[in-house]
C-alpha positions in Angstrom: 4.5 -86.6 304.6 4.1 -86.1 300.9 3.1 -82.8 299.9 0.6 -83.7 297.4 -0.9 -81.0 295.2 -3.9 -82.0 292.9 -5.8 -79.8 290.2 -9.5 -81.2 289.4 -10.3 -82.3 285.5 -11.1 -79.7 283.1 -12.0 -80.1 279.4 -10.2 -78.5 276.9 -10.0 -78.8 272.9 -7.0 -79.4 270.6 -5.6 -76.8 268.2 -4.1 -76.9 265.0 -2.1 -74.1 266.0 0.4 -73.3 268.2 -0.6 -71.9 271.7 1.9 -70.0 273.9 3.1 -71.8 277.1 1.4 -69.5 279.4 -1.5 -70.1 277.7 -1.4 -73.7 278.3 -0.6 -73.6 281.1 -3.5 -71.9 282.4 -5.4 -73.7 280.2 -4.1 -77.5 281.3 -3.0 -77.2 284.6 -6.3 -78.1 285.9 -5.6 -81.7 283.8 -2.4 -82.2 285.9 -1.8 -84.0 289.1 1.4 -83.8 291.1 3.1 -85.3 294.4 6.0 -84.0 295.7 7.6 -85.7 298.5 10.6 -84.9 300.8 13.0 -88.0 300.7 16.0 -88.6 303.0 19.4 -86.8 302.6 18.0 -84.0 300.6 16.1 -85.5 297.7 12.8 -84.6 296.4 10.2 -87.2 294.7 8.0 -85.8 292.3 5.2 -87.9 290.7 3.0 -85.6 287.7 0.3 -87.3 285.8 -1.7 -85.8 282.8 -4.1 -87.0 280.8 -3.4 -86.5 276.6 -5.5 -86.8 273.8 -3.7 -88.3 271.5 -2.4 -92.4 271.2 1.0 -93.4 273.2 2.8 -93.8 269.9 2.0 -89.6 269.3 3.3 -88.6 272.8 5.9 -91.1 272.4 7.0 -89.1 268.9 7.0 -85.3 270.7 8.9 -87.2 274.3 12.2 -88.5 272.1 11.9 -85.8 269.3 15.0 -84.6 271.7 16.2 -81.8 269.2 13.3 -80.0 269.0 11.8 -80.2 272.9 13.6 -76.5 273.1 10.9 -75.3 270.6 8.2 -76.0 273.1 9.2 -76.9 276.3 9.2 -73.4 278.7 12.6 -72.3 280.1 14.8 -74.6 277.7 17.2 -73.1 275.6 19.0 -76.3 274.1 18.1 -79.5 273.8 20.5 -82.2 271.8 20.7 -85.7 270.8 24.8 -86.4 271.2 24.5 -90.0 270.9 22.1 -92.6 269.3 22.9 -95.9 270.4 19.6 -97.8 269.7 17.5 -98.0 272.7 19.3 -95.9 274.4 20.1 -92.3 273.7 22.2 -89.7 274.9 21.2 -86.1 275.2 22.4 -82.5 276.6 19.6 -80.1 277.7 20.3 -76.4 278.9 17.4 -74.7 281.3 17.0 -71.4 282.9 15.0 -71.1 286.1 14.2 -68.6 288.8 15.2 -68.9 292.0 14.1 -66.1 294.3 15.5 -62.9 292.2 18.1 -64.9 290.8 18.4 -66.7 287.3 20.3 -69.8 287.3 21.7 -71.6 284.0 20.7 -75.8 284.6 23.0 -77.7 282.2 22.8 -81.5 282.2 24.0 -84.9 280.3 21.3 -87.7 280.4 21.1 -91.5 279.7 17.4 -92.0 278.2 16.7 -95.7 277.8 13.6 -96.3 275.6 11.3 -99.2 275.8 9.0 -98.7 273.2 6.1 -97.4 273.2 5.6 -97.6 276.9 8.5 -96.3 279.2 11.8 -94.3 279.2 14.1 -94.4 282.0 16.4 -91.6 282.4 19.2 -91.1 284.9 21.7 -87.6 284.7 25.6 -88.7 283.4 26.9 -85.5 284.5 25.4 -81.8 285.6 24.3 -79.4 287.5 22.4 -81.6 289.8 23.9 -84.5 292.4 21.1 -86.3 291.4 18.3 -86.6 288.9 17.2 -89.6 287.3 13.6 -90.9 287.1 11.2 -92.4 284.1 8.1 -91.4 281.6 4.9 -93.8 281.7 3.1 -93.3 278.3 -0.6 -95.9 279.3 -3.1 -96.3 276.5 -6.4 -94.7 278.0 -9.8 -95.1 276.3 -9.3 -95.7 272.1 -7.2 -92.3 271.3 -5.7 -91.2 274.8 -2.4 -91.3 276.7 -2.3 -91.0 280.5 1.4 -89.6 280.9 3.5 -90.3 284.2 6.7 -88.7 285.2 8.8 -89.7 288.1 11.6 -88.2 289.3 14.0 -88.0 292.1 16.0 -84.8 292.2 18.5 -83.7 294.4 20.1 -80.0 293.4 24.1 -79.0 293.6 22.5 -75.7 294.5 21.4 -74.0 297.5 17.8 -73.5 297.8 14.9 -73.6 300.7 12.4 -76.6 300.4 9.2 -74.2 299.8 11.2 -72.7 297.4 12.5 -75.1 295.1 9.3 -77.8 295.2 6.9 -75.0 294.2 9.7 -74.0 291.5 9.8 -77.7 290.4 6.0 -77.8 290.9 5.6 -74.5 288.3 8.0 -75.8 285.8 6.3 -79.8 286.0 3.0 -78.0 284.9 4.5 -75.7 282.3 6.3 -78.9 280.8 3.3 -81.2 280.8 1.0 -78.3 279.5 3.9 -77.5 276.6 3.7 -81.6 275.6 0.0 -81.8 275.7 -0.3 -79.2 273.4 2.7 -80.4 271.4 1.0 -84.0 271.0 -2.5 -82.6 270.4 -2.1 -80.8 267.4 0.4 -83.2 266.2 -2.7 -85.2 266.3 -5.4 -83.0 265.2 -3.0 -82.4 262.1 -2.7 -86.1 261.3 -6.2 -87.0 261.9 -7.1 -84.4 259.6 -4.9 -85.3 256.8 -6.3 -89.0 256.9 -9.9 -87.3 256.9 -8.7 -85.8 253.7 -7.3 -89.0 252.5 -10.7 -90.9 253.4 -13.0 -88.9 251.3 
């Protein structure tokens, strides 16, 4: 049975300015909803949605903006574009997570194929996990949203207890969506006002 794990709608207002993780993640959890389901031979399938306010082709810009996710995106400490071959990209991403009193260093090399401005497809070349592949859903919503979906099937190279590493991957799911909502929001409230300014 899938352990499914849902956080009623709450409104909340763009910034221009930057708001700490832990702020938004307090603030926009209640926006997220996430499945997470036990899957033969040891994987776990994770299914988050969030609602952004800002068009597909915004969100789109902060997802693949793969240089600079480590300025935003809680618990990653490098993220790098190591090959540009079009549609599909090639990046490295280092992570730190917690697991029980123990700090663990995630490092992986992943295959992102774009279909723009609606989907990316990733799937782990080589890492710290044996597997870990899945895809980003950017759907117009309304005239100036984004519902986001990720899904994921993830299956570690480390030991860890199911309770333990679905409510790590559970925390970490919310902190990323909150860091990209923010990210996309006052990308957007910094371009809408700028063509305010230009329309007057």
């Amino acid at each position: 049975m899938p352990l499914i794990l849902t956080l009623k709608p709450h409104q909340c207002k763009a910034d221009n300015s930057r708001i700490q993780p832990s702020e938004a993640t307090r603030e926009y959890e209640k926006l997220i909803k996430i499945e997470i389901t036990k899957m033969p031979d040891g994987v776990t399938g994770m299914k988050s949605t969030i609602y952004i306010d800002a068009p597909p082709a915004m969100v789109w810009k902060v997802l693949t903006d793969y240089n600079n996710l480590k300025l935003y995106i809680p618990k990653m400490v490098e993220s790098d574009l190591v090959e540009d071959k079009g549609s599909l990209k090639v990046i490295a991403l280092i992570g730190e997570f917690r697991v029980l009193l123990f700090k663990k260093t995630i490092r992986v090399t992943i295959n992102m194929h774009e279909t723009y401005p609606s989907k990316i497809d990733y799937e782990q070349i080589s890492g710290d996990f044996e597997i870990y592949k899945g895809s980003w859903s950017l759907q117009k919503y309304s005239t100036k949203g984004t519902i986001l979906t990720y899904v994921s099937e993830i299956k570690p190279s480390f030991v860890a207890p199911d309770f333990i590493f679905q409510g790590m991957l559970k925390k970490d799911m919310v902190a990323g969506l909150s860091a990209l909502k923010v990210e996309a929001e006052r990308l957007q409230a910094i371009e809408f006002g700028n063509d305010a300014g230009l329309k007057k």
